[in-house]
C-alpha positions as CSV (number, residue, x, y, z in Angstrom):
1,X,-26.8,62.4,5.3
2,X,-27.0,63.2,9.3
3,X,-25.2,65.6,10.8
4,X,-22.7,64.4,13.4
5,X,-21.4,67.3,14.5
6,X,-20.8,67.3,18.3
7,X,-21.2,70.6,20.5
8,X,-18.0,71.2,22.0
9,X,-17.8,73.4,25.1
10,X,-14.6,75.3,27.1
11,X,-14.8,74.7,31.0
12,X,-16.4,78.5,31.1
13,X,-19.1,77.7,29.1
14,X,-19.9,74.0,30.7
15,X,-20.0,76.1,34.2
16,X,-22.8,78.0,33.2
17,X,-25.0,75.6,31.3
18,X,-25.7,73.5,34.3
19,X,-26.4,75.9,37.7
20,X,-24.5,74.6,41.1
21,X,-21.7,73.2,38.7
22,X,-18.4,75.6,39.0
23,X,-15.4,75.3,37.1
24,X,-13.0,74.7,40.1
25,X,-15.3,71.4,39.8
26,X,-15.2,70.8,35.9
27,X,-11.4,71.8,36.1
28,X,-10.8,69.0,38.8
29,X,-12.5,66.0,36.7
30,X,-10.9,67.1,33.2
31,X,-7.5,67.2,35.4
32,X,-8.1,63.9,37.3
33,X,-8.6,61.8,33.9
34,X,-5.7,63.7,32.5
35,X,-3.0,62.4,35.0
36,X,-5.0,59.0,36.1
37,X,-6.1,57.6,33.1
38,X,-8.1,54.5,33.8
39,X,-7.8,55.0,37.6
40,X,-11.2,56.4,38.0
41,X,-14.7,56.2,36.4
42,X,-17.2,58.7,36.0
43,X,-14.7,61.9,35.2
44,X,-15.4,64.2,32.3
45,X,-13.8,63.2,28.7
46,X,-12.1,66.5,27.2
47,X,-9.1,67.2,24.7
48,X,-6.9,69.9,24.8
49,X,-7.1,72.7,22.1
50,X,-4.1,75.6,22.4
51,X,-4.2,76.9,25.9
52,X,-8.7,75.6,26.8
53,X,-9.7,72.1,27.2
54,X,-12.9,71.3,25.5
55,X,-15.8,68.9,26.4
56,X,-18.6,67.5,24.3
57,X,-21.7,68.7,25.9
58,X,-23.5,65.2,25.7
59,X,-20.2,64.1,27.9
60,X,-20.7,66.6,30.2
61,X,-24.5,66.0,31.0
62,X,-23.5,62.2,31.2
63,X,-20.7,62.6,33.5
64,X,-23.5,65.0,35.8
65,X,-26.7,63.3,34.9
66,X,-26.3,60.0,34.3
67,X,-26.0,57.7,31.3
68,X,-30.0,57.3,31.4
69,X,-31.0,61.0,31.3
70,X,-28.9,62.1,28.7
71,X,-31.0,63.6,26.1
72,X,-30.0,66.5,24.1
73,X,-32.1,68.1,21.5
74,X,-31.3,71.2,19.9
75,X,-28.5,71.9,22.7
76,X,-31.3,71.9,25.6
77,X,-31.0,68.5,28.2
């Protein structure tokens, strides 16, 4: 059996994987998607979790990199 299991990151941690990414930046995208919903293509997929939003790293290299680079093995792109 796989394992499916999805790395989920808070807006903190997202900001520091990827340099010259800041989370005024991530914040703006999660937000954007949150009050336009289908306005808008290319903003970063999260869900809410208490008080942090969380986003699937492979989301978040999509959303910066590009459908065709994402490649994620062992948590490194």
């Amino acid at each position: 059996m796989e394992n499916n299991k999805r790395r989920m990151l808070t807006i903190k941690e997202a900001a520091r994987l990827i340099e010259g990414i800041t989370e005024y930046r991530i914040r703006q995208d999660v937000l954007h998607l949150l009050f336009y919903p289908g306005k808008c293509s290319g903003q970063l997929r999260s869900f809410k979790a208490g008080n942090k939003f969380l986003i699937a790293e492979s989301d978040l290299y999509e959303t910066v990199f590009g459908k065709s680079s994402v490649v994620i093995d062992g948590g490194k792109a």
